[in-house]
DOMAR-472135 format. One record per residue: x, y, z of N, C-alpha, C in turn; residue in three letters; residue number from 1. Coordinates in nm, 3 decimals. Atoms other than C-alpha are relative to their C-alpha. Example, Ala and Ser with C-alpha at 12.3 -4.5 7.8 and 13.67 -1.06 7.14 Angstrom:
// DOMAR-472135
{{0.089,-0.119,0.000},{1.230,-0.450,0.780},{0.090,0.120,0.000},"Ala",1}
{{-0.082,-0.119,-0.006},{1.367,-0.106,0.714},{-0.077,0.109,0.073},"Ser",2}
END
This chain:
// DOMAR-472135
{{0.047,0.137,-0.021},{-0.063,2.899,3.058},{-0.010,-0.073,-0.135},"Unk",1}
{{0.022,0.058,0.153},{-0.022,2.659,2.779},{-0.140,-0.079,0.040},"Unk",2}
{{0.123,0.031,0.050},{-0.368,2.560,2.646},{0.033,-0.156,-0.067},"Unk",3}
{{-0.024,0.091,0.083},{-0.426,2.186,2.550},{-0.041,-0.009,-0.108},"Unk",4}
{{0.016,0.016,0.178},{-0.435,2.106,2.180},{-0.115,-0.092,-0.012},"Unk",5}
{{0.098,0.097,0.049},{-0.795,1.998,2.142},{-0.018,-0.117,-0.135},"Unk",6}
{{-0.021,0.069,0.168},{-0.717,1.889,1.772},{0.084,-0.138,0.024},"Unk",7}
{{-0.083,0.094,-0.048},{-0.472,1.676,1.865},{-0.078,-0.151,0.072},"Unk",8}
{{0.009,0.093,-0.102},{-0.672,1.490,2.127},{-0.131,-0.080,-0.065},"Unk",9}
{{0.100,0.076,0.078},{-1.004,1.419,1.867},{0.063,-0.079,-0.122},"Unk",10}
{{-0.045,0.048,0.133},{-0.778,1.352,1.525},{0.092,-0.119,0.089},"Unk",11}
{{-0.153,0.107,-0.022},{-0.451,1.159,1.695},{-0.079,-0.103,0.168},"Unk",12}
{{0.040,0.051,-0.144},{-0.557,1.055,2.078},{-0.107,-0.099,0.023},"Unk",13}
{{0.093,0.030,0.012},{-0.891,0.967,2.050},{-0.035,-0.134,-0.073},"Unk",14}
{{-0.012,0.105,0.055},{-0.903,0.745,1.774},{0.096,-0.109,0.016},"Unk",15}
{{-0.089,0.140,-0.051},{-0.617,0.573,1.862},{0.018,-0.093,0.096},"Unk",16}
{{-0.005,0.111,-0.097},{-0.707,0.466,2.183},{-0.131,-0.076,-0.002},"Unk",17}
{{0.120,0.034,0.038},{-1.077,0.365,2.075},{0.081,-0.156,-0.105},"Unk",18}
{{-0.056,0.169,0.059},{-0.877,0.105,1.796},{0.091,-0.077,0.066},"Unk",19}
{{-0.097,0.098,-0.071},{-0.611,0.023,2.050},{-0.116,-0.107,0.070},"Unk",20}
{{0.088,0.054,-0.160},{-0.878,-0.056,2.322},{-0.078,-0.183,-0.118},"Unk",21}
{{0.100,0.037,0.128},{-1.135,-0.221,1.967},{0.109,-0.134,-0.020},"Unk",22}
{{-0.121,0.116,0.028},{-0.848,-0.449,1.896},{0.006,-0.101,0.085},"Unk",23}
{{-0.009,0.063,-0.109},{-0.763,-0.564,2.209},{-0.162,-0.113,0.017},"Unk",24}
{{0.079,0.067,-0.058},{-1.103,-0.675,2.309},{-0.095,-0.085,-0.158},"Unk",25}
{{0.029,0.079,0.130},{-1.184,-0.847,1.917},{0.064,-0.095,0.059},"Unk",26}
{{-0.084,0.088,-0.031},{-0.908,-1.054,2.037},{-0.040,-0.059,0.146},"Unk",27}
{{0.029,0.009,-0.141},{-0.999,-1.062,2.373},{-0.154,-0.161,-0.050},"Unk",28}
{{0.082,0.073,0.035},{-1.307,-1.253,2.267},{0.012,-0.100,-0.115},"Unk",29}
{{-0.072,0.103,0.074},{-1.156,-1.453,2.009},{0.105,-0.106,0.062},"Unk",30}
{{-0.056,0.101,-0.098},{-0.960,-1.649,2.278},{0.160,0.035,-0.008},"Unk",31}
{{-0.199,-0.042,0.060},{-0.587,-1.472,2.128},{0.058,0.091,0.169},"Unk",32}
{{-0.021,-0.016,-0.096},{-0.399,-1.405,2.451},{0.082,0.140,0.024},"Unk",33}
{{-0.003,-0.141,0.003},{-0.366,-0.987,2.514},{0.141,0.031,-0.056},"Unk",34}
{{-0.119,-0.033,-0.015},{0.011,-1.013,2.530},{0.055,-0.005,-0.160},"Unk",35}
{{-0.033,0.015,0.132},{0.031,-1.174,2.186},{-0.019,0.098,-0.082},"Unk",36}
{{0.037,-0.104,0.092},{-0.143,-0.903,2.008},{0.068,0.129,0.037},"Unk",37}
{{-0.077,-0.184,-0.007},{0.090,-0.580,2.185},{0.099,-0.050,-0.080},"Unk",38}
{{-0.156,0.020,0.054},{0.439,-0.767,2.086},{-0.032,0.020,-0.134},"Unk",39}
{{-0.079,-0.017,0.165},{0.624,-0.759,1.768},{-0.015,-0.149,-0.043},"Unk",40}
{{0.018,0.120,0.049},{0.526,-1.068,1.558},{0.160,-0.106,-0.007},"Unk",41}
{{-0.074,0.058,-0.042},{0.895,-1.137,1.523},{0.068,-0.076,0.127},"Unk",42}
{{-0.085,0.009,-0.172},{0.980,-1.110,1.915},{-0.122,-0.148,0.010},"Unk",43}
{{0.093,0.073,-0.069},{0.672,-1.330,1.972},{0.065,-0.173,-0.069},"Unk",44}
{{-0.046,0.117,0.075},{0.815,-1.615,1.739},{0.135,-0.021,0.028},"Unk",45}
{{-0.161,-0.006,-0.017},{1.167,-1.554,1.789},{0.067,-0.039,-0.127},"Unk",46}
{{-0.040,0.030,0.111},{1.244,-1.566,1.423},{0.133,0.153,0.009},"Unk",47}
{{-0.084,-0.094,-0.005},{1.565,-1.382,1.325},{-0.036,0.125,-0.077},"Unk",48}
{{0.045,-0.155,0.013},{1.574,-1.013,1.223},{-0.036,0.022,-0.177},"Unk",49}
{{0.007,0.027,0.156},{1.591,-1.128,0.827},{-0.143,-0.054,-0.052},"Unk",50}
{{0.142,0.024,0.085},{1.251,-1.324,0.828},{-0.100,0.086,-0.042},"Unk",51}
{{0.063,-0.104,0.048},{1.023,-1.125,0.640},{0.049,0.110,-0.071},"Unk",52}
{{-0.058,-0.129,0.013},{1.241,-0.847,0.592},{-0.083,0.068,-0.130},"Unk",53}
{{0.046,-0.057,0.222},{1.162,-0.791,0.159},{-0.148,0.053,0.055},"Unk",54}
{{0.145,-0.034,-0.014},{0.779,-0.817,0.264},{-0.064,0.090,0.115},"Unk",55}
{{0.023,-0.174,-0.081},{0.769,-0.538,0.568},{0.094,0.075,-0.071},"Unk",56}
{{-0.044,-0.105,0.078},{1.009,-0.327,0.362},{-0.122,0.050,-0.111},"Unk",57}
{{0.100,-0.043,0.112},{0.746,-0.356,0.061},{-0.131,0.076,0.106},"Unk",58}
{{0.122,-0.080,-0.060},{0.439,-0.254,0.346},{0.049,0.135,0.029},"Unk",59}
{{-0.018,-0.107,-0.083},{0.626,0.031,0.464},{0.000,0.091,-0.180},"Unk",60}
{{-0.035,-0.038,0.150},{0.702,0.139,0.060},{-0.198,0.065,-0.056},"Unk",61}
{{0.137,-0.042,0.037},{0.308,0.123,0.006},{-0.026,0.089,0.107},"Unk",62}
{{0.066,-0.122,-0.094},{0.195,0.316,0.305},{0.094,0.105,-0.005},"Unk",63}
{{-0.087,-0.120,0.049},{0.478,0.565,0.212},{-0.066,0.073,-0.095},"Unk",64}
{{0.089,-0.053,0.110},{0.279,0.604,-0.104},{-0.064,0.039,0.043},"Unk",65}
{{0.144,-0.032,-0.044},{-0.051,0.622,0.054},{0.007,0.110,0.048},"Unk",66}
{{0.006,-0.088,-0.063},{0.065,0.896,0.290},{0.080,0.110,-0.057},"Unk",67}
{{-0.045,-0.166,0.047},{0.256,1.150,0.067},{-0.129,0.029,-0.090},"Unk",68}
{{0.126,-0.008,0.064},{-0.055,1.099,-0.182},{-0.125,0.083,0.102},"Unk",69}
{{0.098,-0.044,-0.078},{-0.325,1.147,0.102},{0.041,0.209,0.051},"Unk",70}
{{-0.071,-0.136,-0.106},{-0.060,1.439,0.274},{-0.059,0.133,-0.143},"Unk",71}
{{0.020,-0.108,0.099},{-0.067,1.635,-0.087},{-0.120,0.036,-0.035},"Unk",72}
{{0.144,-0.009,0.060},{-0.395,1.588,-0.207},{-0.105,0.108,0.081},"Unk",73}
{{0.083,-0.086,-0.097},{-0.554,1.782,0.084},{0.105,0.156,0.018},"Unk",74}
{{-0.053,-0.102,0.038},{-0.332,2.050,-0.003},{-0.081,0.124,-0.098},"Unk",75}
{{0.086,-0.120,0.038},{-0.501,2.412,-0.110},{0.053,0.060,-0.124},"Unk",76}
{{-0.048,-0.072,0.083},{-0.235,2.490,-0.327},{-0.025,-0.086,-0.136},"Unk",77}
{{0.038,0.068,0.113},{-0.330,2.255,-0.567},{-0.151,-0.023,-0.053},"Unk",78}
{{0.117,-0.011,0.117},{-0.579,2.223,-0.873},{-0.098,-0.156,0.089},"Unk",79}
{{0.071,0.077,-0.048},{-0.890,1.998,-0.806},{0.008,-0.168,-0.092},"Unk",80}
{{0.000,0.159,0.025},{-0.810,1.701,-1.065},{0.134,-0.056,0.025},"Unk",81}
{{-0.139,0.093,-0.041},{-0.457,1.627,-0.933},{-0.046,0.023,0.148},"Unk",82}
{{0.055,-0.013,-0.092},{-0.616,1.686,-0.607},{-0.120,-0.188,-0.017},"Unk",83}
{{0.066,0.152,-0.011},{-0.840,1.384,-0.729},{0.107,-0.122,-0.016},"Unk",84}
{{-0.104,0.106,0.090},{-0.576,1.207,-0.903},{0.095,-0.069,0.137},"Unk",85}
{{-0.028,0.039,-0.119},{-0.374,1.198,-0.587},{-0.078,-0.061,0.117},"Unk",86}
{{0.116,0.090,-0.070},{-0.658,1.111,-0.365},{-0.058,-0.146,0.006},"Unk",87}
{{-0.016,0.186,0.021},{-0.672,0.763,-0.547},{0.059,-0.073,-0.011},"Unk",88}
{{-0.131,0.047,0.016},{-0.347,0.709,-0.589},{0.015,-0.012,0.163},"Unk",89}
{{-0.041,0.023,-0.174},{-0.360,0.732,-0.152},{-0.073,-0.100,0.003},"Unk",90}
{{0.083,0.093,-0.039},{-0.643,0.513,-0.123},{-0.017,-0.156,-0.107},"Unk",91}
{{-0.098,0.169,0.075},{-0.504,0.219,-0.399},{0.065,-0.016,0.112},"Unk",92}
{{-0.151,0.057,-0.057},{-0.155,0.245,-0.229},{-0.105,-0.021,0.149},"Unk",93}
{{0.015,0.077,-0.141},{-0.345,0.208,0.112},{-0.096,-0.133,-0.010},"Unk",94}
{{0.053,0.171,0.048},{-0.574,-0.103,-0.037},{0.163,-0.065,0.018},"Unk",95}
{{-0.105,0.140,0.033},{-0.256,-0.272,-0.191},{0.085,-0.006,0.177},"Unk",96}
{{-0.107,0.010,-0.164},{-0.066,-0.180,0.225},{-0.084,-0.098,0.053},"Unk",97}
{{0.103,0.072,-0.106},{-0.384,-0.333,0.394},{0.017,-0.137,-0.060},"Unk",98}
{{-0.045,0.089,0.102},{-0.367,-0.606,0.135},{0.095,-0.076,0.045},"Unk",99}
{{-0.131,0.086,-0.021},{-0.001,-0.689,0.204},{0.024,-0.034,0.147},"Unk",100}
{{-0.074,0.010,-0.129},{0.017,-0.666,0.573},{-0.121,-0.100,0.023},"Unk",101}
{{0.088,0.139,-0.023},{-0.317,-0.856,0.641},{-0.027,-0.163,-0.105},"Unk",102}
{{0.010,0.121,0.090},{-0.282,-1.094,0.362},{-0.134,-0.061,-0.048},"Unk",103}
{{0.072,-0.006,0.026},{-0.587,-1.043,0.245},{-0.019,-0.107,-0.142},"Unk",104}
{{0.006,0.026,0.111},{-0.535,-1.171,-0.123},{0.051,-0.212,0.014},"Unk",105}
{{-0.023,0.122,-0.020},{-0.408,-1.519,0.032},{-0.096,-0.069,0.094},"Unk",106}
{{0.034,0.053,-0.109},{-0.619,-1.606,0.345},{-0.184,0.047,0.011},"Unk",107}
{{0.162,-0.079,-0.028},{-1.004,-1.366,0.330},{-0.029,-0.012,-0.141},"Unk",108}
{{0.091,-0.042,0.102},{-1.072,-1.254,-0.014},{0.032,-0.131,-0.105},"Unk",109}
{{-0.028,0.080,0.124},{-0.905,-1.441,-0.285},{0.104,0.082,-0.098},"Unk",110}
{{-0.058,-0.079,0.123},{-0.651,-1.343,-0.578},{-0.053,0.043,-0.102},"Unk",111}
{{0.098,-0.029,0.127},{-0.842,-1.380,-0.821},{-0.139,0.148,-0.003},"Unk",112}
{{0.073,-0.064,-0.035},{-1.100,-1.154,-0.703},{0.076,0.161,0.032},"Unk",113}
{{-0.059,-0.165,-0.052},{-0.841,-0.830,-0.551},{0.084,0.010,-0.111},"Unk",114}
{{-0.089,-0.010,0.120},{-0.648,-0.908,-0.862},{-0.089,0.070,-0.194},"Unk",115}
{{0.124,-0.053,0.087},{-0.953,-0.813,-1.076},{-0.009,0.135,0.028},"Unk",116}
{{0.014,-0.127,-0.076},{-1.005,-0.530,-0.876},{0.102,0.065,-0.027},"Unk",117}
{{-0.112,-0.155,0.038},{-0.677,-0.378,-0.901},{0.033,0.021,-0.136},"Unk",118}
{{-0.042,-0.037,0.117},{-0.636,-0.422,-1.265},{-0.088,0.101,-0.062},"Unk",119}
{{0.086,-0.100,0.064},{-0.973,-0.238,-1.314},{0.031,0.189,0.065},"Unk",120}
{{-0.045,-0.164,-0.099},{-0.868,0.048,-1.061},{0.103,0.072,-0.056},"Unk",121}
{{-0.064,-0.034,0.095},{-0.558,0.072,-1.248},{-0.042,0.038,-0.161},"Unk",122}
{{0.095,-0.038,0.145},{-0.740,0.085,-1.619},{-0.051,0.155,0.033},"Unk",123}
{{0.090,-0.143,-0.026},{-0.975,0.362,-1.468},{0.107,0.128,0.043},"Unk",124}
{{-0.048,-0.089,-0.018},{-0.695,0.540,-1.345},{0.101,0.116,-0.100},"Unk",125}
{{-0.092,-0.061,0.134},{-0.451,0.537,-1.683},{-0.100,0.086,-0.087},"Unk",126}
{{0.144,-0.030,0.064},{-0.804,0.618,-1.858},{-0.029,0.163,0.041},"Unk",127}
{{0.034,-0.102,-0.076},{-0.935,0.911,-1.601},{0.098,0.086,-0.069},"Unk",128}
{{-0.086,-0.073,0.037},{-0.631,1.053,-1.576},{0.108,0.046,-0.147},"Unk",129}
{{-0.088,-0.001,0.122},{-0.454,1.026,-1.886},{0.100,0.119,-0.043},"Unk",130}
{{-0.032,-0.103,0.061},{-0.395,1.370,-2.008},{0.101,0.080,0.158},"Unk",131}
{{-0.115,-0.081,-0.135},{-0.245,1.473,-1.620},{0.095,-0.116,-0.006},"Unk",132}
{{-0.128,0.113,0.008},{-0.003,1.138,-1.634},{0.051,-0.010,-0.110},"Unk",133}
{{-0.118,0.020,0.072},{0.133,1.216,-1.931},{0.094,0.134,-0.012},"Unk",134}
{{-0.088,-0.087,-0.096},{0.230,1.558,-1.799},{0.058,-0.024,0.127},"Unk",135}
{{-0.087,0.043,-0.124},{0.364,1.420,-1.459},{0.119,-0.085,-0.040},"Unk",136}
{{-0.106,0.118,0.067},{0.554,1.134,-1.684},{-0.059,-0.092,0.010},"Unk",137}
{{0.098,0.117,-0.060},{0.332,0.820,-1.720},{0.115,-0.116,0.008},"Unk",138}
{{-0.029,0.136,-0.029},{0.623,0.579,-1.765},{0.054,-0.078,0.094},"Unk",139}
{{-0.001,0.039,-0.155},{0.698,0.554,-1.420},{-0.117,-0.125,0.044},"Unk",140}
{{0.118,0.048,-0.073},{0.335,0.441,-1.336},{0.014,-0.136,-0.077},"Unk",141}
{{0.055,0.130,0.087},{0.308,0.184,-1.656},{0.136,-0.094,0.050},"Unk",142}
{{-0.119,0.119,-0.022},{0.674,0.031,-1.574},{-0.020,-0.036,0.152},"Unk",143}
{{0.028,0.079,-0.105},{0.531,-0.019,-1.193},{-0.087,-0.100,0.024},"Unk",144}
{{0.106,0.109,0.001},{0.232,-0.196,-1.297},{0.035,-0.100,-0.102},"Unk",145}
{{-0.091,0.128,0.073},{0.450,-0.415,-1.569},{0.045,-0.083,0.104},"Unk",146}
{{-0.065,0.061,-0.100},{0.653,-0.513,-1.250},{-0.115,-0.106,0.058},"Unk",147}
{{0.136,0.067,-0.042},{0.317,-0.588,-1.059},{-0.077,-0.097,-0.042},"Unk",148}
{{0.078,0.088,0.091},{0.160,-0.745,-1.349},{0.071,-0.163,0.002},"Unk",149}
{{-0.125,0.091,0.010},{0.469,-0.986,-1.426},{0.013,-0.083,0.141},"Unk",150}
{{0.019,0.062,-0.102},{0.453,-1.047,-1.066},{-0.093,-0.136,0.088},"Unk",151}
{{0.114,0.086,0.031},{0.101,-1.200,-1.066},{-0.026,-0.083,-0.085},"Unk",152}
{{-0.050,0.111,0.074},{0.201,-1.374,-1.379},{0.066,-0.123,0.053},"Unk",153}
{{-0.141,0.072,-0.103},{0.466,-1.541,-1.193},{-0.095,-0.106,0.099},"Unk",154}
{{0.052,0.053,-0.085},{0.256,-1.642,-0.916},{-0.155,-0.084,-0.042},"Unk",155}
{{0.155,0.053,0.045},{-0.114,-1.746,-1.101},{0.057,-0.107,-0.099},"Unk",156}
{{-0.058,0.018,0.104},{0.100,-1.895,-1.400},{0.097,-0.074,0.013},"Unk",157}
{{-0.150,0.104,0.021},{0.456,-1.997,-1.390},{0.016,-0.080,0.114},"Unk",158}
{{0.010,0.122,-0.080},{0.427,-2.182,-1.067},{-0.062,-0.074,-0.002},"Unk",159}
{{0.063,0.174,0.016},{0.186,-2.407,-1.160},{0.069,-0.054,-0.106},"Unk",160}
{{-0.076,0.112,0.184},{0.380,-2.533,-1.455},{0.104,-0.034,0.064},"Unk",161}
{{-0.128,0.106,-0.101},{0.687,-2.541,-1.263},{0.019,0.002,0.174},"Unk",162}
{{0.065,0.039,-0.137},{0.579,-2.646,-0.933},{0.125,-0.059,0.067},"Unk",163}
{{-0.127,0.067,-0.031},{0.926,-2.850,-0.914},{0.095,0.108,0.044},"Unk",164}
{{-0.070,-0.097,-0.014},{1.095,-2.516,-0.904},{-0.057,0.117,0.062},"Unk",165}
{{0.128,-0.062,-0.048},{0.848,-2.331,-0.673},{0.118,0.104,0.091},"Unk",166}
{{-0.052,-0.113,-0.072},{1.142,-2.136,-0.459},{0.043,0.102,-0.087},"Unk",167}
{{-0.049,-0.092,0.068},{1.307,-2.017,-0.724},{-0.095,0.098,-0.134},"Unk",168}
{{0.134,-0.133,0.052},{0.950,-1.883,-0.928},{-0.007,0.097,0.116},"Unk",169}
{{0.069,-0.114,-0.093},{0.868,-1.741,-0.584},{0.088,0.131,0.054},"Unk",170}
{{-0.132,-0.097,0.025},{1.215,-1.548,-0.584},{-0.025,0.126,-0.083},"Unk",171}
{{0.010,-0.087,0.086},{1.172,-1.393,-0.866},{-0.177,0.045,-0.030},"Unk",172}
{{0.140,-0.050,-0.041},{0.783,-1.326,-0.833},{0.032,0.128,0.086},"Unk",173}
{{0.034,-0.128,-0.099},{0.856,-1.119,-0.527},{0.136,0.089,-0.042},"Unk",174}
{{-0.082,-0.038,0.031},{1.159,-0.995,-0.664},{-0.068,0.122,-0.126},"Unk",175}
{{0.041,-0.057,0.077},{0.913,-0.872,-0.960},{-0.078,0.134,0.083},"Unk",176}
{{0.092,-0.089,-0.108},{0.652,-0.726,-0.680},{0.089,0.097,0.045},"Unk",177}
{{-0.088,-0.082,-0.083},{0.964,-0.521,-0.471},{0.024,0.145,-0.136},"Unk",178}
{{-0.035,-0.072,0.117},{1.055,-0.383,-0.806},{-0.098,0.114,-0.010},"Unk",179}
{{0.095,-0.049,0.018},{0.710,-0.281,-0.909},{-0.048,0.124,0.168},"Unk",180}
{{0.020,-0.113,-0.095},{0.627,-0.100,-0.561},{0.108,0.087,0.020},"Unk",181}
{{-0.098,-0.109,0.048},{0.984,0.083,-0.563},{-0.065,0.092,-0.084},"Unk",182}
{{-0.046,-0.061,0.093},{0.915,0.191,-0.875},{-0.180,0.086,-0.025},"Unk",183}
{{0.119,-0.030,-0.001},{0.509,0.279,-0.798},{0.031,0.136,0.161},"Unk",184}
{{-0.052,-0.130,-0.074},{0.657,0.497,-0.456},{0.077,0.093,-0.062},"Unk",185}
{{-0.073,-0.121,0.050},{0.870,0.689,-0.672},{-0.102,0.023,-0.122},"Unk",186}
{{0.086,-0.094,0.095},{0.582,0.756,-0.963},{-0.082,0.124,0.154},"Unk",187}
{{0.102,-0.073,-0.082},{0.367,0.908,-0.682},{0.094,0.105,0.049},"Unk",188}
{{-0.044,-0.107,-0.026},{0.639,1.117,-0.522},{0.032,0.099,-0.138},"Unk",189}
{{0.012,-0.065,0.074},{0.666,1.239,-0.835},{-0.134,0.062,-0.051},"Unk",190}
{{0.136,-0.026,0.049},{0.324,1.315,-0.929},{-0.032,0.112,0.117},"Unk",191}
{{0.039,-0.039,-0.079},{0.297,1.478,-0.561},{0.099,0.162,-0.037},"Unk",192}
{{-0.064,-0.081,0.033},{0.591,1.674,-0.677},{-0.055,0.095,-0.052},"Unk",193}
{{0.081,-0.099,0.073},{0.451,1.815,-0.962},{-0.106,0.071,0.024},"Unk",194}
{{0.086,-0.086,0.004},{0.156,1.880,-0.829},{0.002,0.164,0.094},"Unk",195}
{{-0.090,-0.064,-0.080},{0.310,2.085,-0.586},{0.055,0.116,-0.063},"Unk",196}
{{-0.061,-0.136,0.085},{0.503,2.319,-0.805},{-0.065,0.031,-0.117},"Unk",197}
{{0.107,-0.028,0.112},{0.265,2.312,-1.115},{-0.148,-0.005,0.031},"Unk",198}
{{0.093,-0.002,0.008},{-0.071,2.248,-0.989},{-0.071,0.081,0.093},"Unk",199}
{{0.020,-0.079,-0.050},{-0.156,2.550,-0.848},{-0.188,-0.004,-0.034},"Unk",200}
{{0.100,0.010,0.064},{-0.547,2.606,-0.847},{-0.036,0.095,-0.121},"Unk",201}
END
């Protein structure tokens, strides 16, 4: 007789139908009409398959991060400060995902404010870690947060000066951002790497 997979039904099942249901009825009481919130934002608009594209490619790029970071870190075979190191490197990359998909930094919090925040999270992390990121390779990490940085330049900065030329700053803004998270999913698979084959406890 196969036995059901209790694990399964508290970690995966459970929670998911508690935020499906949680969702639904936020909305439900917010006056947003049930149907709107199952579909696909595109289907619901009928925009073609291109709108957006760059900016769900970049969410899927961060929560890629978040989840080989989170996946490794809870790994046995590894030491306890790349065990940390990874652990914050999941829970940044899942800030900056939540961040990008709810649009947090444009519409709730402010830039100025999550832009503070991530530069100090970043600091603490080159800082902390230092001596394990420059055994993993740090210039991965520093040339993703150049990208990032440059990006927020772009956008706090060079569009207000040239405001006349606002598509083509915002081009190359997110053009800077795509860069920078590429190049911030491949420090982390690397870092997960290493820890993996070198960071034994």
């Amino acid at each position: 007789m196969i036995k059901f997979p209790i694990k399964l039904f508290y970690f995966s099942i459970l929670p998911s139908s508690i935020l499906y249901v949680a969702i639904l009825y936020v909305s439900y009481i917010h006056n947003i009409k049930l149907s709107l919130v199952i579909r696909d934002l595109a289907q619901t608009c009928g925009y073609p398959i291109g709108v957006g594209m760059i900016s769900n490619i970049g969410i899927l790029l961060w929560g890629a991060a978040s989840s080989i970071c989170f996946f490794t870190s809870f790994s046995k075979s590894i030491n306890r400060e790349l065990s940390k190191l990874l652990l914050l490197g999941g829970l940044f990359s899942g800030l900056l995902c939540i961040d990008d998909f709810f649009l947090l930094h444009d519409r709730y919090v402010g830039p100025d404010f999550l832009n503070l925040t991530y530069l100090a999270i970043s600091i603490f992390l080159l800082v902390r870690f230092r001596m394990i990121l420059k055994k993993i390779g740090i210039f991965n990490l520093v040339i993703s947060i150049l990208f990032l940085g440059l990006s927020i330049f772009f956008d706090g900065v060079i569009q207000q000066i040239f405001n006349q030329s606002y598509e083509l700053t915002q081009l190359i803004e997110e053009w800077f951002k795509f860069l920078g998270i590429a190049c911030w999913l491949n420090f982390w698979c690397k870092a997960s790497s290493y820890a993996l084959k070198f960071g034994k406890s």
